[in-house]
Backbone bond lengths (Angstrom), bond angles and torsions (degrees), N, CA, C in turn:
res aa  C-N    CA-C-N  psi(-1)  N-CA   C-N-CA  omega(-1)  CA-C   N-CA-C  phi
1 X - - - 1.446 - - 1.529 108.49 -
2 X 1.440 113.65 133.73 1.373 112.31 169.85 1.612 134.07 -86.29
3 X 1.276 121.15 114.72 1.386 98.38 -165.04 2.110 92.92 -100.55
4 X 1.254 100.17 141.04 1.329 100.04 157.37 1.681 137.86 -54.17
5 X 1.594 78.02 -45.92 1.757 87.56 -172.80 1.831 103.66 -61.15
6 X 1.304 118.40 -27.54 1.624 114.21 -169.88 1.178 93.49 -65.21
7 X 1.765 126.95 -51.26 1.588 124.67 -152.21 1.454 107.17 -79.54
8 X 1.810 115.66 -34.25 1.190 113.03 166.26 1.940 114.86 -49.53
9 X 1.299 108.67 -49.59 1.762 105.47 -177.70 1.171 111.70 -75.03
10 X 1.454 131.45 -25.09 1.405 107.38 -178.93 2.106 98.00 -80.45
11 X 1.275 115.71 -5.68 1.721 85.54 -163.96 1.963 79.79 -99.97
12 X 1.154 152.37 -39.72 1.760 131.05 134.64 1.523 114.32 5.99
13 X 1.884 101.67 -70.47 1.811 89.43 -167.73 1.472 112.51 -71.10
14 X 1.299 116.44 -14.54 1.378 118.85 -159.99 1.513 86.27 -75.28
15 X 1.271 112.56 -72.68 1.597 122.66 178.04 0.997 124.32 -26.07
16 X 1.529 136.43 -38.67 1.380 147.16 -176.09 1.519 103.50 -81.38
17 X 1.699 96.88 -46.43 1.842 96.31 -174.02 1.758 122.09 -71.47
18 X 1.463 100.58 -10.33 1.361 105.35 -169.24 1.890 89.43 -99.22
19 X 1.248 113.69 3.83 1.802 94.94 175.71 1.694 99.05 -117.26
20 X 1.514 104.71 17.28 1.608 104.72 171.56 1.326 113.76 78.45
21 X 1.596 120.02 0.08 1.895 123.91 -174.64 1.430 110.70 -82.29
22 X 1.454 106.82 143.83 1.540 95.53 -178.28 1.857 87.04 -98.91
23 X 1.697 109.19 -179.89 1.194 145.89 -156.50 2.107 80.67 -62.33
24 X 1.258 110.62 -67.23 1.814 117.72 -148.44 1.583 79.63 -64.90
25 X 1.322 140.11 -34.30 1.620 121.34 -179.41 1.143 134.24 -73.06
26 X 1.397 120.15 -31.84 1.386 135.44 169.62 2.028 100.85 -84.19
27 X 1.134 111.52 -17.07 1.595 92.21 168.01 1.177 126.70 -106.43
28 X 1.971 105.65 15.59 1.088 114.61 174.43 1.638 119.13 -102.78
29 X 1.313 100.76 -10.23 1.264 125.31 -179.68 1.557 94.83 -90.14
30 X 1.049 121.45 -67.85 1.587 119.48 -174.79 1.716 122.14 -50.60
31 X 1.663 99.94 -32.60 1.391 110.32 -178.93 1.485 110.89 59.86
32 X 1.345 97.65 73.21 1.468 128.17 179.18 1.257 107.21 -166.60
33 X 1.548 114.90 140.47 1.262 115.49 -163.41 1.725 112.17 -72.83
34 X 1.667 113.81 166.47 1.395 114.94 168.53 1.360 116.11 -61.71
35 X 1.031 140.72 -27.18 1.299 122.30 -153.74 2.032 100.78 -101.24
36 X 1.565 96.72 -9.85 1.626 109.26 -167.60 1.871 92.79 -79.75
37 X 1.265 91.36 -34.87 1.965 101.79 -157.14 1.682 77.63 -59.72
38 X 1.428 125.48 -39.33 1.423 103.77 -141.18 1.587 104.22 -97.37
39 X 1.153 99.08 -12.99 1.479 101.27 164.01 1.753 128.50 -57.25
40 X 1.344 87.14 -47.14 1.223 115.78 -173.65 1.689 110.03 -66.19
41 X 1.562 114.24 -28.73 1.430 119.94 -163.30 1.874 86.98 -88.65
42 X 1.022 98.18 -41.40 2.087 105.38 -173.14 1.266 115.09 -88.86
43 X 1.676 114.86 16.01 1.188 120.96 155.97 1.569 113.09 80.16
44 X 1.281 125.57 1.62 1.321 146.57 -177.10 1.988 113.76 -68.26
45 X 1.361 96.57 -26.62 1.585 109.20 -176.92 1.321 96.36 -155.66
46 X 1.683 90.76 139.57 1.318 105.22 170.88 1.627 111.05 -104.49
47 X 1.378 98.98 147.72 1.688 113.27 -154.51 1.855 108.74 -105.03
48 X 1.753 117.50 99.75 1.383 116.83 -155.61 1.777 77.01 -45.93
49 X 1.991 78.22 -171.58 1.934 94.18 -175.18 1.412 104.28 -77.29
50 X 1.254 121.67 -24.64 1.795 123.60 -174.87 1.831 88.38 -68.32
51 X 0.858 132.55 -40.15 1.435 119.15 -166.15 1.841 114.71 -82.97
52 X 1.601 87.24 -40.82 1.610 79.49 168.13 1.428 117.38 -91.26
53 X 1.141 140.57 26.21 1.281 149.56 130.72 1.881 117.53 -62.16
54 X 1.270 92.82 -40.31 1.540 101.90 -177.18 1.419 102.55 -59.63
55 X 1.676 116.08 -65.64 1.135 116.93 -158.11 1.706 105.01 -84.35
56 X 1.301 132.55 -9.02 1.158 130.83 147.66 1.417 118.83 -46.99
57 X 0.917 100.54 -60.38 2.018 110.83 -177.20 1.701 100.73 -57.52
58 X 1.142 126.75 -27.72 1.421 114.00 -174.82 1.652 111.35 -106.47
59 X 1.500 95.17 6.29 1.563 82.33 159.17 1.708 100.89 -123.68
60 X 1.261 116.30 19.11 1.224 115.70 164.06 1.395 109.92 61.92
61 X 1.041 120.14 53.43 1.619 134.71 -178.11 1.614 100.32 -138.61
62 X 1.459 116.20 131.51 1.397 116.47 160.37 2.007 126.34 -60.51
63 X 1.067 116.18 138.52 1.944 119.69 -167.98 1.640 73.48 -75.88
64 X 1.116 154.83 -40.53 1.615 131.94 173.91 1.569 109.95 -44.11
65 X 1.359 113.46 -60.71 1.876 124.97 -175.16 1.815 97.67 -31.98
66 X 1.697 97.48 -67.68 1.713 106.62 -170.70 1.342 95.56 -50.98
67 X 1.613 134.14 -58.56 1.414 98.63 -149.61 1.455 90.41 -97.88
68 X 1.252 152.07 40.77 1.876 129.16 124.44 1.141 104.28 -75.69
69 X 1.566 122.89 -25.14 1.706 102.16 -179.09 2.042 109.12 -72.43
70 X 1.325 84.81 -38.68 1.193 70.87 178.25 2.026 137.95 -81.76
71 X 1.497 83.35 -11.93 1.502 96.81 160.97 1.058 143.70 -57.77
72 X 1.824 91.92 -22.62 1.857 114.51 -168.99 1.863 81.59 -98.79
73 X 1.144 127.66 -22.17 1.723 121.25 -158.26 2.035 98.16 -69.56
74 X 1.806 88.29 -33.72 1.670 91.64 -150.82 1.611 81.80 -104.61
75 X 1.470 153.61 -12.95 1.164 126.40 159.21 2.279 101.77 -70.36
76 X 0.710 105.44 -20.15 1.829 94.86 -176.15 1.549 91.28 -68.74
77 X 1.202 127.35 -64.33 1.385 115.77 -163.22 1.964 117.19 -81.20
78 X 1.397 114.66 18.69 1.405 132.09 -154.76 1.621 89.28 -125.91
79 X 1.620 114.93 -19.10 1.791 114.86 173.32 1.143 113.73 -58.18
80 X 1.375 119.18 135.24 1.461 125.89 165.45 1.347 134.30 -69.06
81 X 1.221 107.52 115.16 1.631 108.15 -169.02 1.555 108.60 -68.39
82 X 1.461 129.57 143.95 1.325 124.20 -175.39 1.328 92.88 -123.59
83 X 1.602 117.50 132.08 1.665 142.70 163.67 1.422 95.05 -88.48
84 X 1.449 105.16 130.46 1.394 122.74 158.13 1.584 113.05 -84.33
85 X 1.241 126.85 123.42 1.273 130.88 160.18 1.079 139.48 -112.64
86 X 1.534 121.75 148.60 1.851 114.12 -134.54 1.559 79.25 -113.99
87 X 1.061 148.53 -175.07 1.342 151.14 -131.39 1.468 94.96 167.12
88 X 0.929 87.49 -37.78 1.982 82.76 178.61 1.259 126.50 -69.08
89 X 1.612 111.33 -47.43 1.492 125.04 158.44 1.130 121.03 -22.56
């Protein structure tokens, strides 16, 4: 099953971790608490759009960027697996 909220937080943590910010800076900028950001990054809570706007804006990334990353996360695991079948058997 695909959950959004996981693919939405991991492409957040990725984002935050690739600009070197820890968790208490980007939720101090966003103005949302620490323990919410981290929920939210481990997929534990899902973050209304006013919030992931918040914490978008404080890592200075457009909420478009997150969801193509995350669009491309949930079409990879949304591919159809193909079974070969032997006919001969």
């Amino acid at each position: 099953m695909i959950l959004l909220r996981s693919h939405i937080g991991s492409a957040l943590r990725s984002a935050r971790i690739s600009q070197g910010r820890t968790l208490r800076d980007v939720a101090k900028s966003a103005r949302v608490s620490l323990g919410y950001l981290s929920e939210v990054e481990r997929g534990q809570k899902e973050a209304s759009s006013e919030l992931l706007n918040a914490i978008c804006s404080a890592l200075e990334i457009s909420l478009g960027e997150v969801l193509l990353r995350v669009t491309a996360q949930v079409r990879t695991h949304e591919a159809p697996t193909l079974t070969v079948v032997d006919d001969a058997a």
